[in-house]
Each structure stands twice: as structure tokens, then as C-alpha cells.
N, C-alpha and C positions, 0 to 999 in steps of 0.2 A: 488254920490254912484251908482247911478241909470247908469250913464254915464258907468263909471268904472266895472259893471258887462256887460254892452252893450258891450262894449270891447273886454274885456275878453272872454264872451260867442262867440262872434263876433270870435275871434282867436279858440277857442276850441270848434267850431260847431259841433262835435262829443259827446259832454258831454252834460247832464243836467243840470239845472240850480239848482238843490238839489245838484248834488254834486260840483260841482264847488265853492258854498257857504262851502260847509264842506271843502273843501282843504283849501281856502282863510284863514277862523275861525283859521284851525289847525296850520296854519303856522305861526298865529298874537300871539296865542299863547305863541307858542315856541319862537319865535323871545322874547318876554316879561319874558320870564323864563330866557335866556340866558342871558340878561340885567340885572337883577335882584340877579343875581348867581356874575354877575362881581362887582355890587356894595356893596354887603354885604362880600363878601371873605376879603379883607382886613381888615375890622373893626372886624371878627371875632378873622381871628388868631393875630391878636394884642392883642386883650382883655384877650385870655385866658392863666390863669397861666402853668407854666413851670411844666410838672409832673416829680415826682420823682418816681425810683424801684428803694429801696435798696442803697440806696444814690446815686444815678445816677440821671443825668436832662434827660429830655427827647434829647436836642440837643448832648450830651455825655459827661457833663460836670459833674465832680462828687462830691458830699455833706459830708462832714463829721456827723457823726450821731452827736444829741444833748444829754446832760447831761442826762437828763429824759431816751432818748432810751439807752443809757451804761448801764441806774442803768436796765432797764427791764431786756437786755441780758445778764448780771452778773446775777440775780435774778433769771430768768432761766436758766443758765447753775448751779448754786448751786441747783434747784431742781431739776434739772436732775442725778446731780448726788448723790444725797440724795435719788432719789428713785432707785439707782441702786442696784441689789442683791447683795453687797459685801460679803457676808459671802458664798452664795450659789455659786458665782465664783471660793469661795475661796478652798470650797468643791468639788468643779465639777474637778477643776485643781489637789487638792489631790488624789481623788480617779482617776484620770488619769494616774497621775505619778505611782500610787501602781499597775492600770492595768498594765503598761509597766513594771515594776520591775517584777511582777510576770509572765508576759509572756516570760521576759528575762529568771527567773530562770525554768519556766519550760523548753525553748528551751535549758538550761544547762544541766537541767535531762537527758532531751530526748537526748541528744548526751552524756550525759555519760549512759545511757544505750546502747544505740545503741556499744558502745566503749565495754563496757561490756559482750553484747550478742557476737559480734565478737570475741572477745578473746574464751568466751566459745564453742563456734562456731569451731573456731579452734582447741582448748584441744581438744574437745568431736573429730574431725576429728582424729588428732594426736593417742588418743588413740584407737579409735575404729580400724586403722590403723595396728598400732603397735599389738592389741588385733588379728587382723585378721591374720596376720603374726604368731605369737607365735600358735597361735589354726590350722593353717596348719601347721607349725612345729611338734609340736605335734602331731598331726594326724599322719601326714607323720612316725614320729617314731613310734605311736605304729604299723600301719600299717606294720611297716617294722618288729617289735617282732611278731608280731601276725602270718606272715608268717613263722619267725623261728620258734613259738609254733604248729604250724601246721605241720612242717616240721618234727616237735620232736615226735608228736602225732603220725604222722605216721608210725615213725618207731616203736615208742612204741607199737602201736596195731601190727605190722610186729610180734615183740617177744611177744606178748599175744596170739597172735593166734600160734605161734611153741609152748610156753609152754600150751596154754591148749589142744591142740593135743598131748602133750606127757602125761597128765594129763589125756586124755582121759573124757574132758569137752567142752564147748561149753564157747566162747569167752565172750559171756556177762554172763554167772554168774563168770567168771574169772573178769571180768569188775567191776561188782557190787561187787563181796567181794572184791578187792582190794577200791572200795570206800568206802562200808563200815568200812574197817580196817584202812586206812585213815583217819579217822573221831574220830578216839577213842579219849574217855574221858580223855584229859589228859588237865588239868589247870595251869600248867608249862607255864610260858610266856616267848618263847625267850629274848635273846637279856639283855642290860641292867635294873636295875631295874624302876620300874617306879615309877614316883612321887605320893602322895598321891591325889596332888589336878586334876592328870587324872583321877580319879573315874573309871578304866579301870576294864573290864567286860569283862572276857573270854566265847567263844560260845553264844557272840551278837552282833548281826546287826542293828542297830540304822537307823531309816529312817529319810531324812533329804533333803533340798536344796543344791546340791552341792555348794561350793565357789571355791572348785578347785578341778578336775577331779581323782581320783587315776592312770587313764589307763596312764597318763603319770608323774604321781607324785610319784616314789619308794622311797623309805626312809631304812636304816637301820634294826629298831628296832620300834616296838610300842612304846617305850618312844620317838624315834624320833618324830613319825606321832603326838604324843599328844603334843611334842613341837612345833610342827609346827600349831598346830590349835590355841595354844597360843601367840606363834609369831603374827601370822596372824588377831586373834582378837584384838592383841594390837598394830598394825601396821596401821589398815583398815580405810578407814574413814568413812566421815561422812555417805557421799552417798552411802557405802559397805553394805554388810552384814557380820556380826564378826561371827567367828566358834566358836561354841559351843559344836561340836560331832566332833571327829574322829573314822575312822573306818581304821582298818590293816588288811591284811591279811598275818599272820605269816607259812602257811603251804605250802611247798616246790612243792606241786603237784600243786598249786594253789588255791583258794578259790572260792565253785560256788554260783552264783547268779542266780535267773530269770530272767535276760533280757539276749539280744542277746549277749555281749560282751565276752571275753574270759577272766575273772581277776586272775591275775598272783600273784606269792609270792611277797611280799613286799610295794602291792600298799597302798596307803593312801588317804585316802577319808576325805577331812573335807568338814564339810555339818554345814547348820544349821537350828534352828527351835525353836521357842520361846516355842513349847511345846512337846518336844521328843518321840518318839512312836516307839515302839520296831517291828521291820520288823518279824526277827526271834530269840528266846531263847533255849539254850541248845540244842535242836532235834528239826528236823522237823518231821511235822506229819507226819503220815503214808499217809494217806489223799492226801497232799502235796507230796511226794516222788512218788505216783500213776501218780501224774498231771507231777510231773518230775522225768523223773526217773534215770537221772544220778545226784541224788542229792544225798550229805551219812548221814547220821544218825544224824550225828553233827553238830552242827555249825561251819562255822571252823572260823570265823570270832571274832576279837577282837574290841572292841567298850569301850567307855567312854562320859560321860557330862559333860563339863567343867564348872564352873560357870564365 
């Protein structure tokens, strides 16, 4: 041994004799590990048994399961599905089905609405159309009386002013007494007789919502204007308003009111009002006549309430 490190040291005169001993050691070692690994490897993997996963060998050869392990996984697959919720599936899936029915029939609603409003959508177009057309027709006509009553007036004051210069008067109390004599108390109702159930009332004026204009609605006779309020109530619909008041004016020179308009013989005014209130009766005040003063004595206006 003594030789053998003499040697060695001899060849590696650059190293110590400490480590030279620790290389030699480490490498007797090893060499003996690696001897030792070659003789036990065989005896091992011979001895040890074949593993199985799941019926499979370890080399890929595969096992049918035994008696015993069928009856376990029978065993458990019956208590799997014994503790399944079957009734709360059963439920979950019902109220599923009723949400979708019900969002069916609501998406049905909603497009028959929708179907619905379009229609209405339309009519309301249609008629307000139609409405807009007839109400400038109208206009346009009375507009176009209104200039022949202007036309008339004028000449008319032409010969009130020659006659009250021959009279040796001034033009408005020739004015004023011809309104006032216009006006007289007479409760004669032109025209044919009128029904009992017009409730018609000579020298009043019924205040009211109109339903249809008089400036372009002339009629006849006050039996007319009251058949027409009844027409009309019985015609109207849902979404109307039904007349209940007509108003006529039977007197030739025309009928005056306080507002701006000119109303002429024969207009008809149906109006309505769930609680009727009387504008003017018999005479206007004196009071009233100051505030207007081509107003004459009388009412000259024919009215009735229908039921």
C-alpha cells in the first residue's frame, strides 16, 4: 500500500498526500456502489409483483375486474343514483318549461300590441288628416260668407247713413233702434214644429263644448239643429263627446254674440256639458249692452237640453 501511494504520489508531485488518499477512497467507493447496483437489479425486478390501475398490468396487459369488485361498482352506481334529486330535477325542468311558455306568450302580447298600436297609429293619422282637411274647408267657406256679409254690411250702412240724413238723425241711434227693434219679444219659432223632447227655449243661449261649429253647420229650422244634436248623440262614440245642447239662430239680420265672429241666420251650434249653464236669458243687461253695445235687448238666440 505504502508502495502504491509512493507511486502515485511519485506521478502527481503536485498534490498532497491528504488529498490524493481522499481521490483514491472516493473512487473505491463508487467503483463498489456501481458493483453492487449491478448485482441486485435483476433479483429485484423479478421478485416484484405485476401492479395493476384499473384493471391494467403494469406491462399493458389488462385484468378483467373480480366478482367482489362488480358487486362494489353495482353498489355504488345504485347509491348514486338513490341519492340523486329526482323530484327536484323534475321541478327545475317544469318550471323551465312554464318560463319559456310564458316568455313565448308574452313575446305574443307584445307583437299583438305592437300590431295594435300601429293600426291605431294609423286611424288617429287618417283621421286627424281627414279632420285637418274638412276644418280648412270649412274655414275657407265661412271665410268666403263672411266677406259677402261684410260686403252686405257695407252697403247696408251706405242706406242708413242716406236714411238717417233724410231723418235728420245720426247713423248710430238709427243703428241702435233698428237693433233694438230687431230684438222684439216675439216667441213664434220659425220653421217646422219642434219635438217635445228638444226642451227648446226661445231668447237662450246655452253655454257648452262645442262638438260641431255653427259658423259652418246651417240647417233649416231649429227643429233641424235639434235633430241634428240627436243624430249626433246617437251616432258618436265611445271616445266622442254626445250633444246634449243645441243652439240656433232663427233671426234674418243674424244673431250677436260676444266673441269675435260674425254668426249668421241659421247657424247651429251643438255643444255639450254634463251640467248646462245658461250664457244669456230673455234680455241682456243693461250692464252688458254698455260693455257691448251693438247688442239689442233680446236674445235672439234659440237653445234646448236634450236628455
Amino acid at each position: 500500500m505504502a508502495h502504491l501511494l509512493a507511486d502515485f504520489t511519485g506521478r502527481f508531485r503536485g498534490c498532497s498526500y491528504k488529498r490524493a488518499t481522499f481521490v483514491l477512497c472516493t473512487g473505491n467507493v463508487m467503483m463498489a456502489l456501481f458493483m453492487l447496483h449491478a448485482i441486485l437489479a435483476p433479483i429485484c425486478s423479478d421478485s416484484s409483483p405485476p401492479q395493476r390501475a384499473h384493471g391494467v398490468l403494469s406491462d399493458g396487459l389488462t385484468v378483467a375486474p373480480t366478482k367482489e369488485e362488480w358487486q362494489r361498482i353495482e353498489d355504488s352506481n345504485r347509491l348514486r343514483l338513490k341519492l340523486l334529486p329526482t323530484l327536484l330535477i323534475e321541478r327545475v325542468n317544469e318550471i323551465r318549461l312554464e318560463t319559456e311558455e310564458e316568455i313565448e306568450r308574452t313575446e305574443a302580447l307584445n307583437l299583438e300590441k305592437l300590431n295594435v298600436a300601429a293600426k291605431l297609429a294609423e286611424r288617429l293619422r287618417e283621421l286627424k288628416l281627414g279632420n285637418s282637411q274638412s276644418t280648412l274647408q270649412a274655414l275657407e267657406e265661412w271665410k268666403k260668407r263672411k266677406v259677402e256679409k261684410r260686403n252686405s254690411v257695407t252697403a247696408a250702412a251706405r242706406d242708413d247713413e242716406q236714411i238717417a240724413a233724410y231723418l235728420g238723425v245720426s247713423a248710430d241711434d238709427l243703428q241702435l233702434g233698428s237693433q233694438q227693434n230687431a230684438g222684439l219679444e216675439d216667441d213664434t219659432i220659425p220653421g217646422r214644429e219642434i219635438p217635445p223632447e228638444c226642451h227648446a227655449e226661445v231668447h237662450t243661449d246655452y253655454g257648452g263644448a262645442a262638438v260641431r261649429w255653427g259658423l259652418t253647420h246651417h240647417v233649416g229650422s231649429a227643429a233641424d239643429c235639434c235633430q241634428a244634436c240627436l243624430d249626433h248623440a246617437k251616432n258618436a262614440t265611445a271616445e266622442e263627446k254626445k250633444c246634449n245642447i243645441w243652439v240656433y239662430c232663427p233671426s234674418e239680420g243674424g244673431c250677436h254674440s260676444p266673441d269675435k265672429y260674425t254668426h249668421e241666420n241659421h247657424e247651429c251650434w251643438l255643444k255639450q256639458a254634463d251640467e248646462p249653464v245658461l250664457n244669456f236669458k230673455d234680455h241682456y243687461s243693461e250692464e252688458y249692452r254698455q260693455q257691448h253695445p251693438a247688442a239689442p235687448s233680446v236674445v235672439p238666440w234659440i237653445s234646448g237640453v236634450v236628455s
